[in-house]
C-alpha positions in Angstrom: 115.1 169.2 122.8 111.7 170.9 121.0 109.1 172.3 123.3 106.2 170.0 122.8 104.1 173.3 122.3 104.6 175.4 119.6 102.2 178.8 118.7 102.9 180.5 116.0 101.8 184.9 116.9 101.5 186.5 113.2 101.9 190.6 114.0 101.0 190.8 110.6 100.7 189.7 107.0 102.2 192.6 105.0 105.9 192.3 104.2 108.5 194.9 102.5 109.6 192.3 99.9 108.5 191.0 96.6 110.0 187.2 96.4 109.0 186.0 92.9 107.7 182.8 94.0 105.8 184.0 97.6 102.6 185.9 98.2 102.7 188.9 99.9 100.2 191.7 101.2 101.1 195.1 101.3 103.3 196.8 103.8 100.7 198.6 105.1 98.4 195.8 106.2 96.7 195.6 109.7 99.2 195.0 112.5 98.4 192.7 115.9 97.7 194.8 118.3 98.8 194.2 122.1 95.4 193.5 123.7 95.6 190.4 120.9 98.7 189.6 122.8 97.2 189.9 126.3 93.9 187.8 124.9 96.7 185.0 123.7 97.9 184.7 127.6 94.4 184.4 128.8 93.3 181.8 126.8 96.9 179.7 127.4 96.1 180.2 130.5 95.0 176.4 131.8 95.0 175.3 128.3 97.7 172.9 128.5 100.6 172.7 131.0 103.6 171.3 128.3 106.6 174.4 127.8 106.1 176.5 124.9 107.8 178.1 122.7 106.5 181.0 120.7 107.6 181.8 117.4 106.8 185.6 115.7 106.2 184.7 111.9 104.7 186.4 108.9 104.4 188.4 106.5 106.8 190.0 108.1 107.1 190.5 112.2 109.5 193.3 112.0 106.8 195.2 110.7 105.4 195.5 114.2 107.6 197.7 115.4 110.6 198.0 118.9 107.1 199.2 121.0 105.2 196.3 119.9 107.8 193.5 121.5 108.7 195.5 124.4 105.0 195.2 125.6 104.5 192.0 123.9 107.4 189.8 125.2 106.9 190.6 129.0 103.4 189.8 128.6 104.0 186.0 127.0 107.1 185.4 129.5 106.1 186.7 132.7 101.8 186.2 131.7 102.4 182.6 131.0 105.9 181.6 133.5 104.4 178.3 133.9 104.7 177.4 130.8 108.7 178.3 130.4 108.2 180.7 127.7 111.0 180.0 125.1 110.9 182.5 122.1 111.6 182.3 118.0 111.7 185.0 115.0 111.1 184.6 110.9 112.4 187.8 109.7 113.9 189.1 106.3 115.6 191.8 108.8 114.9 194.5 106.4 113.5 196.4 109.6 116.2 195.7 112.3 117.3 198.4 114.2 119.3 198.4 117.3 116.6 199.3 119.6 114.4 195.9 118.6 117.8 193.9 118.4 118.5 194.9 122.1 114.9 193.6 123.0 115.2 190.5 121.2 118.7 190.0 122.7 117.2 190.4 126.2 114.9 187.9 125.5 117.6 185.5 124.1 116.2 185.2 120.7 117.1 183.0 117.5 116.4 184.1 114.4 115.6 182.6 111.5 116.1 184.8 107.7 116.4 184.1 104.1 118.5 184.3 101.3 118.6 181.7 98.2 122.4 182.1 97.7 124.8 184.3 96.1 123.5 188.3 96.2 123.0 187.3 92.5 121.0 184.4 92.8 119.1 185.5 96.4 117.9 188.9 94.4 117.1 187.4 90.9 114.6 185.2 93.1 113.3 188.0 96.1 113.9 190.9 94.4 116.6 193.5 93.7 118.3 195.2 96.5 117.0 191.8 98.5 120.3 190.6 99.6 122.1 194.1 100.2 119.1 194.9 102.8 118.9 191.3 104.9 122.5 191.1 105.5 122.7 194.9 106.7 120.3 193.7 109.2 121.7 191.2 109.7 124.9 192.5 110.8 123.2 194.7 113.2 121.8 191.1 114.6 125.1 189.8 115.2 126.6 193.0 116.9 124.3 192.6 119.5 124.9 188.9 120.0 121.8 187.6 118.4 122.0 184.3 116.7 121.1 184.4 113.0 120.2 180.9 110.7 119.3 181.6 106.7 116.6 179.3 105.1 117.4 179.0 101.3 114.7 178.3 99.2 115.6 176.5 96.3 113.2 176.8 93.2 113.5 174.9 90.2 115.7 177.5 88.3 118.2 177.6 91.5 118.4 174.2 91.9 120.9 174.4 89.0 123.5 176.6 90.7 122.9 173.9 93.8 126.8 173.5 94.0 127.3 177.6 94.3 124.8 177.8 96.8 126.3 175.0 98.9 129.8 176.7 98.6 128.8 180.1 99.2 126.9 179.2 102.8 130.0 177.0 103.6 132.7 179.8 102.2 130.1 182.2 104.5 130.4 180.0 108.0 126.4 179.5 107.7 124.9 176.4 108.5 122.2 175.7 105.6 118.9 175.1 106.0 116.7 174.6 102.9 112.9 174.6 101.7 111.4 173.7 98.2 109.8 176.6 96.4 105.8 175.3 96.7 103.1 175.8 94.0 102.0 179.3 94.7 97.9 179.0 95.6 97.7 182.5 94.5 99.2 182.6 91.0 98.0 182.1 87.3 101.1 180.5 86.8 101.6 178.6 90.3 104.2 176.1 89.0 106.6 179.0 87.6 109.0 178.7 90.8 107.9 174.7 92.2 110.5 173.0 92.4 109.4 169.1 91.6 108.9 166.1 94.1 112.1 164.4 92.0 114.0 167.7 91.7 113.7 168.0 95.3 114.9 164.3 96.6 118.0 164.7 94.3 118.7 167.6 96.0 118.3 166.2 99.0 120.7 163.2 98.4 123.4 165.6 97.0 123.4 167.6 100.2 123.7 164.3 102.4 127.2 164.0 100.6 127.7 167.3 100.8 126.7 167.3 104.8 129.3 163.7 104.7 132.3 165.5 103.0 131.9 168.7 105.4 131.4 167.4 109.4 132.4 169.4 111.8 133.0 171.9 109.3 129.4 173.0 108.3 125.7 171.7 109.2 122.7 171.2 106.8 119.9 171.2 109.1 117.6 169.2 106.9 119.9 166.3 106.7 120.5 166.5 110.6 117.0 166.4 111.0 116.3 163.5 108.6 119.2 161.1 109.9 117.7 161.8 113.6 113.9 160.7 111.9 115.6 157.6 110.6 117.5 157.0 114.2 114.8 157.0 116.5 112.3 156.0 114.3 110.3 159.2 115.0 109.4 163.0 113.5 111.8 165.6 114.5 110.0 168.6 113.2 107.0 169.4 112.1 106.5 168.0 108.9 107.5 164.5 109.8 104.9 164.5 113.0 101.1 164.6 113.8 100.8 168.0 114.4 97.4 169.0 115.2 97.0 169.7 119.0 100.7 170.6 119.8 100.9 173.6 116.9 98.8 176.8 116.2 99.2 179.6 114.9 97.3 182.9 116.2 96.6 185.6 113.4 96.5 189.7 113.0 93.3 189.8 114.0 93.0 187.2 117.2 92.1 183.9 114.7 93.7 180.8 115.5 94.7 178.3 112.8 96.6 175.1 112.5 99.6 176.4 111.5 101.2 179.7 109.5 100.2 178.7 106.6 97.2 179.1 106.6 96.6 182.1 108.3 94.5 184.7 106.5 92.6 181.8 104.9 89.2 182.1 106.4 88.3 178.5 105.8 91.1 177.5 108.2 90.0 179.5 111.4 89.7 177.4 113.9 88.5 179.7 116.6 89.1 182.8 118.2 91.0 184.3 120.8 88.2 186.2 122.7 86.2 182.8 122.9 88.9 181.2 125.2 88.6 177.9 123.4 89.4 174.8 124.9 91.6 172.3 122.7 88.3 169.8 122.7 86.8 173.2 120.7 89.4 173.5 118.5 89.4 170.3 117.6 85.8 170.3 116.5 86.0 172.7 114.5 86.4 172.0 110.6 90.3 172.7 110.3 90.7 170.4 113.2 88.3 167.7 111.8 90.4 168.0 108.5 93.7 167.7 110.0 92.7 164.3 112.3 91.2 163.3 108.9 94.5 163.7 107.3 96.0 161.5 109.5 94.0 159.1 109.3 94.4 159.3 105.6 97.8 158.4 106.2 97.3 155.6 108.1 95.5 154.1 105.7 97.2 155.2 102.2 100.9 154.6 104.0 100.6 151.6 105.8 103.3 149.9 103.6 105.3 152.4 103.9 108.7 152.0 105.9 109.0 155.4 107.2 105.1 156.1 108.0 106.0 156.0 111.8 108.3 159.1 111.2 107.4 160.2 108.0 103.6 160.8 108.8 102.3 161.9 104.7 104.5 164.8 105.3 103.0 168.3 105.6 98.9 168.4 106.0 99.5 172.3 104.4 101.3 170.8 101.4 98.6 167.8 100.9 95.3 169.4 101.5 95.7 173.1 101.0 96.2 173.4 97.1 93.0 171.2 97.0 90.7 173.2 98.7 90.3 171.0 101.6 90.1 167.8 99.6 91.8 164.7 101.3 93.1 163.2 98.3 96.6 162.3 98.8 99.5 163.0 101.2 101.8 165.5 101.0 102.9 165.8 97.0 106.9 166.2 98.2 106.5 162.4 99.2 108.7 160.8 96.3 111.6 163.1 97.5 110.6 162.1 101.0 110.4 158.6 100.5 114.2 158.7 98.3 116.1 160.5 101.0 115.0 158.4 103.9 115.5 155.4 101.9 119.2 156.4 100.8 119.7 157.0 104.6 118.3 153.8 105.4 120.3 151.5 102.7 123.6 153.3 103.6 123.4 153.0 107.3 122.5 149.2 107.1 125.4 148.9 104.7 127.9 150.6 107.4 126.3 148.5 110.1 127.2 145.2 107.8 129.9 145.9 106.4 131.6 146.8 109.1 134.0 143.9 109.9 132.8 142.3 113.7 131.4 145.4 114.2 134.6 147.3 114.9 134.0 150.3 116.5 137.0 151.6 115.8 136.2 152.1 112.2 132.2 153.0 112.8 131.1 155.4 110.8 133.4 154.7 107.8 131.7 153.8 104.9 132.3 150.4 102.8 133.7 147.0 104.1 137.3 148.6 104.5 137.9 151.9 106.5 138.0 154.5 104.3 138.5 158.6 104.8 135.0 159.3 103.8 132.9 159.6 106.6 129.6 157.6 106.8 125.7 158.2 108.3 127.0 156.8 111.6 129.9 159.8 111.5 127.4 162.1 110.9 124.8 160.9 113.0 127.6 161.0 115.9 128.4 164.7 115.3 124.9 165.7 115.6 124.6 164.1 119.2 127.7 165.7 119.8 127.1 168.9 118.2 
């Protein structure tokens, strides 16, 4: 189960990569320093009791440096023990080095990296040399027992080389989990990379056969996470749920934000760290008026919808962001959204009918006869399992 809590510490914006369809700062931009880590346990402090988990992001984290997380990570665990400190990395791993890997591995924590694919296909997208650097960290990672997940982000030229992808994270042992390249907000050509509402739900259907033909064998975490939305009829991460009041993200600098995203965006500041502010505070401010305006946006413009209750409009970022604060719409990935739940939904309620007397014995087969291929209640059993 998710911590109920989630805050997001940015060390810092910069990053060593150039990924074509990302924005990036330079290397050398200003690093959090570990007062702004002792100022985020004094304001947790009392601010609410839930577990929390704590997740380094960026720019990129590594950036910070092996002195920076052996100060930091005592601080959060011990600082804050009520709270059951769980921790989280987003890292290219360009920077590992065995002295941060055995800190991290003391603190027993995953990490999350990137690559789009093939070395061809990953560097062609981030950059040369991109693919050669992440997985020499990477392999430093798993020598010292750290646990290692790859995002792939698939942008409208990789979605044609979707079936290589899939094969080479299977042929790999990875477990896949995917985002959709989004229109950059800082481009003169921000659709270059985007990879389209409808490009995006047929991807999303062709990796739920894909997860179908290959249980037990390899996960696609997206897919997991959409069948459990569609079985209990709620969100199961963050941008199928209300967020706002159970995720922030602390900046660089001390600034807190919504979320990640929008960190280094002064519009989105929400308050700062040497104010102490209360939740009621943060929720006053503009951001926070703008994200409980968002969903009630939704509960207006969705309340036909069948999957609003764990749906939600999707991802505030993706629907207000690129408008400048503008509530206009919901999130803009909603008509891939709306086709994979709905092709989760139609086949699931044809297993459950089809099935003849409900015969447990073949649940979880597909069609009105038992067949080899495995259905959603197959997969859906294999995730509870899993």
């Amino acid at each position: 189960m998710k911590n109920p809590f989630h805050v997001m510490l940015i060390p810092t914006l910069g990053c060593p990569g150039r990924c074509k369809y990302c924005w990036s700062s330079e290397e050398g931009s200003p690093v959090m320093t570990i007062d702004t880590v002792r100022a985020t346990v004094e304001w947790l402090k009392g601010f609410r009791s839930d577990r929390v988990t704590f997740t380094f992001h960026g720019g990129e984290p590594l950036l910070a440096g092996a002195d920076f997380y052996m100060q930091a990570l005592p601080l959060l665990s011990e600082g804050l023990r009520e709270l059951n400190p769980e921790f989280a990395m987003q890292t290219n791993l360009w920077r590992m080095t065995p002295g941060i890997a055995e800190i991290l591995a003391e603190y027993h924590i995953p990490l999350g990296s990137s690559i789009d694919g093939p070395e061809d296909i990953t560097d062609s997208q981030r950059g040369d040399g991109y693919f050669e650097k992440t997985m020499k960290g990477y392999e430093i990672a798993k020598t010292h027992g750290l646990l290692v997940r790859f995002i792939c982000t698939f942008t409208n030229k990789s979605m044609k080389h979707r079936k290589e992808i899939f094969e080479f994270f299977k042929d790999q042992g990875f477990d896949l989990k995917l985002h959709p390249a989004l229109p950059s907000l800082r481009s003169e050509n921000p659709r270059e990379w985007a990879l389209e509402p409808e490009e995006y739900g047929e991807l999303l259907v062709y990796l739920l056969d894909k997860s179908l033909d290959n249980i037990g064998r390899m996960e696609v975490m997206n897919i997991s996470d959409l069948c459990r939305c569609v079985f209990t009829r709620r969100g199961s991460v963050c941008t199928f749920v209300n967020c706002m009041g159970n995720t922030f993200a602390v900046g660089p600098d001390g600034s807190i934000y919504p979320c990640y995203r929008f960190v280094g965006m002064p519009e989105w500041v929400m308050g700062h760290l040497r104010d102490k502010p209360s939740m009621e505070t943060l929720m006053q401010s503009e951001p926070g008026w703008l994200m409980r305006a968002f969903s009630e946006y939704v509960d207006r413009a969705c309340k036909d919808c069948s999957h609003i209750r764990y749906c939600r409009g999707g991802c505030p970022y993706n629907a207000i962001a690129p408008t400048g604060g503008k509530i206009e719409s919901v999130d803009p990935h909603c008509t891939a959204y709306r086709r994979i739940f709905t092709e989760i939904n139609d086949r699931l309620n044809r297993e459950l009918f089809d099935s003849p007397g409900m015969d447990m014995g073949g649940f979880g087969m597909s069609g009105s006869k038992k067949q080899a291929k495995p259905g959603i209640m197959a997969l859906m059993r294999a995730i509870v399992e899993r």
